[in-house]
C-alpha positions in Angstrom: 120.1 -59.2 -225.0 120.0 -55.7 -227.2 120.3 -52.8 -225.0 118.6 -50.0 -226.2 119.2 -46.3 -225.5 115.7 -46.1 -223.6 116.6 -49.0 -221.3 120.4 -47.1 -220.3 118.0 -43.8 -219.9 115.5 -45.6 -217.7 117.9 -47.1 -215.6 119.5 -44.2 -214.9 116.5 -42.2 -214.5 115.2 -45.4 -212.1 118.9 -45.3 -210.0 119.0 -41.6 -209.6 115.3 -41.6 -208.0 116.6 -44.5 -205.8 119.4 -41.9 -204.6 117.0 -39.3 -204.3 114.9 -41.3 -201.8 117.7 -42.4 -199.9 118.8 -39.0 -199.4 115.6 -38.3 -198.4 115.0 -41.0 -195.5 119.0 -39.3 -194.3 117.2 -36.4 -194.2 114.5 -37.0 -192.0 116.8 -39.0 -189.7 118.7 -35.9 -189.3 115.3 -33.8 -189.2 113.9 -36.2 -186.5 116.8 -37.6 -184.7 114.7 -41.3 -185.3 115.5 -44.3 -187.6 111.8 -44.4 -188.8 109.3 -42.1 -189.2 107.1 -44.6 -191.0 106.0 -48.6 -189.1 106.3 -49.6 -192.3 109.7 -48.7 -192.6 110.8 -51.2 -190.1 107.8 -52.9 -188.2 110.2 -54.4 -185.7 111.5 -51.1 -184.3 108.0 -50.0 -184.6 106.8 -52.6 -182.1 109.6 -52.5 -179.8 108.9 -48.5 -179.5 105.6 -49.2 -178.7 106.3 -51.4 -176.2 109.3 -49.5 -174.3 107.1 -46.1 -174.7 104.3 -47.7 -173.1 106.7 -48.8 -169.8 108.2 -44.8 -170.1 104.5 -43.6 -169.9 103.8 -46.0 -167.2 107.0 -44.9 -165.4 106.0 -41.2 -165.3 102.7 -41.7 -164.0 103.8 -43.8 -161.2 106.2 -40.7 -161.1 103.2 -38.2 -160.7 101.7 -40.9 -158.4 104.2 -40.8 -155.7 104.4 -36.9 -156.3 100.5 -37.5 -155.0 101.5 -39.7 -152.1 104.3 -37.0 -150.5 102.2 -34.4 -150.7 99.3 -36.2 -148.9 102.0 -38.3 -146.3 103.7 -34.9 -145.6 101.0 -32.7 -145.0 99.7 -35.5 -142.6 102.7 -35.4 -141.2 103.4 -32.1 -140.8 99.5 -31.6 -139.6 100.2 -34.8 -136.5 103.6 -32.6 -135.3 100.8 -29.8 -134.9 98.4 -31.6 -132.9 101.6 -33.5 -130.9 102.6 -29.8 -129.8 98.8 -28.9 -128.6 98.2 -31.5 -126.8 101.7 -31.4 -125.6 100.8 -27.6 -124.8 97.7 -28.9 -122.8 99.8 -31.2 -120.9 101.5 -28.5 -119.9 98.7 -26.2 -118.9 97.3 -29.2 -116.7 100.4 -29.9 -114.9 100.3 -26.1 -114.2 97.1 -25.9 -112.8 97.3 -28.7 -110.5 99.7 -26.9 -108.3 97.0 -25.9 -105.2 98.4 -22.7 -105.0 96.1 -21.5 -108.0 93.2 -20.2 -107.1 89.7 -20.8 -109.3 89.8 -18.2 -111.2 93.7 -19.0 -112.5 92.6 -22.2 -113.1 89.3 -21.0 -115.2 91.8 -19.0 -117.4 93.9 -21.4 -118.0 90.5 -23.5 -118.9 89.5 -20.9 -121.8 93.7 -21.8 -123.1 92.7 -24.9 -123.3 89.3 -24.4 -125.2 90.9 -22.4 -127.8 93.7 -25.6 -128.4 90.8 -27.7 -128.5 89.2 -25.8 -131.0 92.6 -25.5 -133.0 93.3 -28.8 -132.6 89.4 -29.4 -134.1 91.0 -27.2 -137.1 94.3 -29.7 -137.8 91.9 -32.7 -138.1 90.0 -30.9 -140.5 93.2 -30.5 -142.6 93.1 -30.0 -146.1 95.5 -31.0 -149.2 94.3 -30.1 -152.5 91.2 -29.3 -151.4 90.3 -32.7 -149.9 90.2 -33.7 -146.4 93.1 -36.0 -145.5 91.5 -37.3 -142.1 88.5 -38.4 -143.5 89.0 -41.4 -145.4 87.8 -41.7 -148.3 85.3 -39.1 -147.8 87.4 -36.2 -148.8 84.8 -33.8 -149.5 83.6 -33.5 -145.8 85.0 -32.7 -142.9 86.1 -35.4 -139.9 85.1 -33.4 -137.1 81.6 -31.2 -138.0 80.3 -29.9 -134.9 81.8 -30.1 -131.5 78.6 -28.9 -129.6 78.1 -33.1 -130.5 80.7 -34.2 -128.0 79.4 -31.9 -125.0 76.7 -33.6 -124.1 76.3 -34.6 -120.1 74.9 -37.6 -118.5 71.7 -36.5 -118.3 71.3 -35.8 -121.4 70.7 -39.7 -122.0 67.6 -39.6 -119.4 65.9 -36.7 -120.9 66.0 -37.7 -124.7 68.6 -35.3 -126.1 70.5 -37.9 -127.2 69.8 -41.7 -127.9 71.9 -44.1 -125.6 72.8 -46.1 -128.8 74.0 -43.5 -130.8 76.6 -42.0 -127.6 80.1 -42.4 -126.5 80.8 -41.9 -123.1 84.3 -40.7 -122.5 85.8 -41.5 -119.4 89.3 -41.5 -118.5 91.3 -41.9 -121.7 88.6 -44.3 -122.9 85.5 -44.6 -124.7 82.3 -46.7 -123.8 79.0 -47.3 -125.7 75.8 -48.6 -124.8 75.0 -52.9 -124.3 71.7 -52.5 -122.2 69.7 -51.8 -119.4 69.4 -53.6 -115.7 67.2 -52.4 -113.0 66.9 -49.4 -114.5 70.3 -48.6 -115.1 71.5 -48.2 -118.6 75.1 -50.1 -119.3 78.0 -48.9 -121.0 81.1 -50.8 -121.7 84.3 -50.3 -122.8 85.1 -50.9 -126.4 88.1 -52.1 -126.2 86.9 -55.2 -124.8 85.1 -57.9 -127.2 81.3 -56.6 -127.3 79.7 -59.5 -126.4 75.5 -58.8 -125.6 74.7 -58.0 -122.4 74.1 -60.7 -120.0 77.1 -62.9 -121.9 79.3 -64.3 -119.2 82.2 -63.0 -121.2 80.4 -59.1 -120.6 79.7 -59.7 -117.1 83.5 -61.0 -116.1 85.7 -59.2 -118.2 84.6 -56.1 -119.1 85.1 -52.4 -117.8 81.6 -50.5 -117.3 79.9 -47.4 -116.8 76.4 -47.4 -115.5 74.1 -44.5 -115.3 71.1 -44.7 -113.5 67.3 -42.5 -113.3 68.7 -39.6 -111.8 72.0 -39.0 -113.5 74.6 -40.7 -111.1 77.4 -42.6 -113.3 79.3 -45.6 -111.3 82.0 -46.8 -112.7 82.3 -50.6 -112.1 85.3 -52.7 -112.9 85.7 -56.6 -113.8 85.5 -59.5 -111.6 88.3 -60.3 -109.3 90.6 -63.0 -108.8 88.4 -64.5 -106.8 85.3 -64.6 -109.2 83.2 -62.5 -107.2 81.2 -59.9 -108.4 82.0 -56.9 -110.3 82.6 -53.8 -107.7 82.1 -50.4 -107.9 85.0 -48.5 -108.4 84.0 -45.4 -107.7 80.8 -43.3 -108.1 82.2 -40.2 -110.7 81.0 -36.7 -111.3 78.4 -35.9 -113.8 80.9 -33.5 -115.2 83.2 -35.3 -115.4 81.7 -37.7 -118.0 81.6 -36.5 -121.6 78.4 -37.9 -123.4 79.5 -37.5 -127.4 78.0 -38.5 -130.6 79.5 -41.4 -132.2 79.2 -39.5 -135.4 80.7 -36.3 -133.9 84.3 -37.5 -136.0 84.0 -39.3 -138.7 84.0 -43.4 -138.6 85.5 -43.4 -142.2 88.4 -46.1 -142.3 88.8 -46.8 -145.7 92.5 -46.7 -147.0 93.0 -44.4 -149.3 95.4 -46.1 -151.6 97.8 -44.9 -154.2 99.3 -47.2 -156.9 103.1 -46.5 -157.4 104.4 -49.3 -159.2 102.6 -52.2 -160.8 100.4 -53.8 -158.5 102.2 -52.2 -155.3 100.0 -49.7 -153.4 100.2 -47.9 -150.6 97.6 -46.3 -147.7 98.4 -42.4 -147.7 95.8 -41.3 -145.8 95.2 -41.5 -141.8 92.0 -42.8 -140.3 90.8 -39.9 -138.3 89.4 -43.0 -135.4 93.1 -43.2 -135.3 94.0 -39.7 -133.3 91.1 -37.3 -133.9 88.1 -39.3 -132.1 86.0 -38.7 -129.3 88.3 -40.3 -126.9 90.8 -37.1 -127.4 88.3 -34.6 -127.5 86.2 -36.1 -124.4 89.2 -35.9 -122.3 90.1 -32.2 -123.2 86.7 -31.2 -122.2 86.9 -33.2 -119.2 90.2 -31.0 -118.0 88.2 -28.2 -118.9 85.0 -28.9 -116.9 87.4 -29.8 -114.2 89.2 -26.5 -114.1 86.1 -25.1 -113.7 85.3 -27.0 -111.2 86.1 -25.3 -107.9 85.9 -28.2 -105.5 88.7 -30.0 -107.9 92.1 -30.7 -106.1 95.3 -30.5 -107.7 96.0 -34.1 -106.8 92.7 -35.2 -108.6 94.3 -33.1 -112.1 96.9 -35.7 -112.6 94.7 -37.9 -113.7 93.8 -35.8 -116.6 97.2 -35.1 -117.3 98.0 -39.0 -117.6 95.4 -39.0 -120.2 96.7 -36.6 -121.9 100.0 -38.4 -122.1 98.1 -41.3 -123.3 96.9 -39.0 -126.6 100.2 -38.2 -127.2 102.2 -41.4 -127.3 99.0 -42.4 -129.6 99.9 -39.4 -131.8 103.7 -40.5 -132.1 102.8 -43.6 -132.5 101.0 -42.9 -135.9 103.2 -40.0 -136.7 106.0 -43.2 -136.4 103.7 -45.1 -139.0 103.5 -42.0 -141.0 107.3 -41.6 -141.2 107.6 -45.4 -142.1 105.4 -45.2 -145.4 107.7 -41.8 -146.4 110.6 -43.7 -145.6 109.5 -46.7 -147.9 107.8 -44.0 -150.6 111.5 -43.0 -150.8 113.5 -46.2 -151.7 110.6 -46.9 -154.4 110.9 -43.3 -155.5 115.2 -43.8 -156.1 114.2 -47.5 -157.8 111.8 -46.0 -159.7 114.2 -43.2 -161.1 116.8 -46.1 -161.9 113.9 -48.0 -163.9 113.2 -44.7 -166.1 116.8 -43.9 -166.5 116.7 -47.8 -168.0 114.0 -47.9 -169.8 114.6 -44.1 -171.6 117.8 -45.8 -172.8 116.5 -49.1 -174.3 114.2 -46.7 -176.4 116.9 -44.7 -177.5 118.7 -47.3 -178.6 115.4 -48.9 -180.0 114.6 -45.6 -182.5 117.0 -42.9 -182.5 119.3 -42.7 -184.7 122.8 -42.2 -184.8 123.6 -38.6 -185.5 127.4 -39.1 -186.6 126.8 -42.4 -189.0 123.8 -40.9 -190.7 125.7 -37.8 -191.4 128.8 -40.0 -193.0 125.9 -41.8 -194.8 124.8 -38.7 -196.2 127.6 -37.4 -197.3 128.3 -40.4 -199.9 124.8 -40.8 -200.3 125.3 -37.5 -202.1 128.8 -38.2 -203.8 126.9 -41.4 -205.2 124.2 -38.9 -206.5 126.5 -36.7 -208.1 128.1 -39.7 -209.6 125.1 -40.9 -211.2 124.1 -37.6 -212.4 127.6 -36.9 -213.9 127.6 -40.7 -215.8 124.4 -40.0 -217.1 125.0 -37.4 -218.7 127.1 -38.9 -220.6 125.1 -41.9 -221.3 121.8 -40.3 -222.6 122.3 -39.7 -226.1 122.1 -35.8 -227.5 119.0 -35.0 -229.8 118.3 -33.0 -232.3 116.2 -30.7 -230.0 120.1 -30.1 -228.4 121.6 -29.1 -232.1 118.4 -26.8 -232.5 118.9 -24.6 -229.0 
C-alpha cells in the first residue's frame, strides 16, 4: 500500500486529537473527583450510581424521619414527667388535707392549689411540637382537652336537660361509667371497663359495676351479684358532689396512631392517645377532691379515698411514660443501624464513581508526555512547504 504524505499528516493530526480528548476526560476526573461525567461514558457505573444514590437518598430521609420521631417521643416524654409531678403534687396536697386538724377553710385553700394544677395539667395535654398537638391523635390541629366547664357538670344536670345521658361520663372513683338505660325511672350507668352488653343482658345484670340516678338526683352505687347469685346490692348511696357528670367529648376520643416510617416498611406509633392519661377519668377525680375539700362535712378518713385514686393516675402515667421510654429506646438501636447502613452504602458509591485521585494524576502526567511525543514526531513527519521557504 503507497503511503502518501496526506495519510502520515492525517494520522497524526487524527492521534494527536485522540490525546487531546484523553487529556481532557483526566481533566474532568480531576475537576470532578468522578470517573464519568457523561452515562454514556460508562452506562454500567451509570446505573449502579443510580441505584446506590437512590438507597443514600432513602437513607437520609429515614434520617430526617427519626429526627421527626425524637422530637415528638421526647417532648411527650418530657410533657408525661410534667403531669407525673402534678398529680404527684396533688397527691400530696390530699394526703395533707386529710389530717383532721385542718380546718375548712385550710382545706378550701389547699382546694384553689389544686384547681390551678388541674388547669396546668389541662395545659400539658394540650402540648404542642411544631405547632401540632401531640395528644390528639391524628388530629393535630386541635386541642385534646377544649373546655373543662364540659367535665363539671353534676348529677342533676342529667334530670334537667343540660346534658344528654348518652352523651355523659360519670366519674366515680377512679372510674368512668356511661349510660345503658332506664328502669323504674332510674337511668343506668355502667362501668366501661366491663363488656357493654345492652341493658337487661344477663351478662349486664351479673357482672357489671353501676351507677343509678334516679328523679330527684340521688346516685346509688350498686355493685355485681354475689357468690351466691343473689341480687345486685347497693353499695352505698353517694353524694351528688361527689359525682362528676362530664362530656364524653370534653378530651378528645382520637386513637389513631400516628406513625412514622424509619426504615423500609418498619414504622413506629410516636404519638400518645390522649384516652390513654388525659381523659375524663383524671380530670373527674381532681374535681371530685376539690368539691370534697370544699365540702365541710368531709372527714379526713373519707379523703383517702381520693388520694388512692390519685395513685391510680399515676402508676397509669408511668406506665405509658414506660411505653414511651421503650419506643426511644428501640428508635435508638435503628438510629446506630441506620448510621452503619449510610456509612455502607456512601462507600459502595464511592467506589462505584469516584475516581481515584493519585492514578488519574500518574495518568495524566504520561497522557501528556505521550502528547508531547506526538507533537514532537510530527513535526518531523509533515513535510515543509513552500509557504515555510517564503516566511
Amino acid at each position: 500500500m503507497r503511503v502518501t504524505q496526506s495519510m502520515l499528516t492525517n494520522n497524526t493530526l487524527r492521534y494527536i486529537n485522540q490525546g487531546y480528548n484523553q487529556m481532557a476526560r483526566l481533566q474532568d476526573q480531576l475537576v470532578t473527583g468522578k470517573k464519568i461525567t457523561r452515562p454514556s461514558q460508562d452506562p454500567v457505573v451509570a446505573m449502579k450510581g443510580m441505584r446506590y444514590r437512590t438507597e443514600v437518598t432513602e437513607i437520609e430521609q429515614f434520617k430526617r424521619n427519626m429526627g421527626d420521631a425524637h422530637n415528638w417521643l421526647e417532648t411527650a416524654d418530657s410533657a408525661l414527667d410534667q403531669a407525673n409531678q402534678v398529680m404527684q403534687r396533688i397527691r400530696e396536697l390530699g394526703t395533707q388535707a386529710s389530717n383532721d386538724s385542718y380546718d375548712a377553710s385550710e382545706r378550701a385553700n389547699i382546694a384553689k392549689e389544686i384547681t390551678q394544677l388541674r388547669e396546668h395539667l389541662q395545659s400539658i395535654a394540650n402540648t404542642k411540637n411544631s405547632n401540632k398537638y401531640i395528644f390528639n391523635g391524628t388530629n393535630t390541629m386541635n386541642p385534646p382537652v377544649i373546655d373543662m366547664e364540659e367535665m363539671m357538670y353534676l348529677p342533676d344536670d342529667l334530670l334537667n336537660g343540660t346534658i344528654d345521658p348518652e352523651e355523659a361520663d360519670l366519674v366515680y372513683n377512679g372510674q368512668v361509667y356511661r349510660y345503658v338505660g332506664e328502669e323504674d325511672g332510674e337511668q343506668i350507668y355502667q362501668d366501661v371497663r366491663q363488656t357493654e352488653p345492652a341493658f337487661g343482658d344477663p351478662e349486664f345484670e351479673d357482672g357489671a359495676f353501676r351507677l343509678t340516678v334516679d328523679g330527684d338526683g340521688t346516685v346509688r352505687h350498686i355493685r355485681p351479684n354475689p357468690a351466691d347469685g343473689g341480687d345486685p346490692t347497693i353499695s352505698k348511696t353517694l353524694r351528688t358532689n361527689d359525682v362528676v357528670v362530664a362530656n364524653r367529648q370534653a378530651v378528645s376520643f382520637n386513637t389513631q396512631n400516628i406513625d412514622i416510617e424509619l426504615t423500609k416498611g418498619v414504622k413506629i406509633p410516636v404519638n400518645v392517645n390522649p384516652g390513654e392519661v388525659f381523659n375524663n377519668a383524671i380530670f373527674g377525680d381532681i374535681i371530685r377532691l376539690e368539691r370534697a375539700l370544699q365540702d365541710e362535712s368531709v372527714t379526713g378518713d373519707e379523703l383517702t379515698s381520693y388520694i388512692d385514686n390519685m395513685f391510680g393516675h399515676v402508676d397509669t402515667i408511668v406506665s405509658v411514660q414506660a411505653e414511651v421510654g421503650a419506643r426511644v429506646n428501640r428508635l435508638e438501636m435503628m438510629e446506630n443501624r441506620m448510621l452503619d447502613q449510610e456509612i455502607t452504602a456512601k462507600r459502595i458509591m464511592s467506589d462505584n464513581e469516584d475516581a481515584d485521585i493519585e492514578m488519574v494524576i500518574m495518568e495524566l502526567m504520561m497522557q501528556e508526555n505521550v502528547h508531547m511525543a506526538a507533537l514532537a514526531s510530527g513535526s518531523r513527519i509533515i513535510q515543509r512547504s513552500l509557504v515555510d521557504f517564503l516566511r
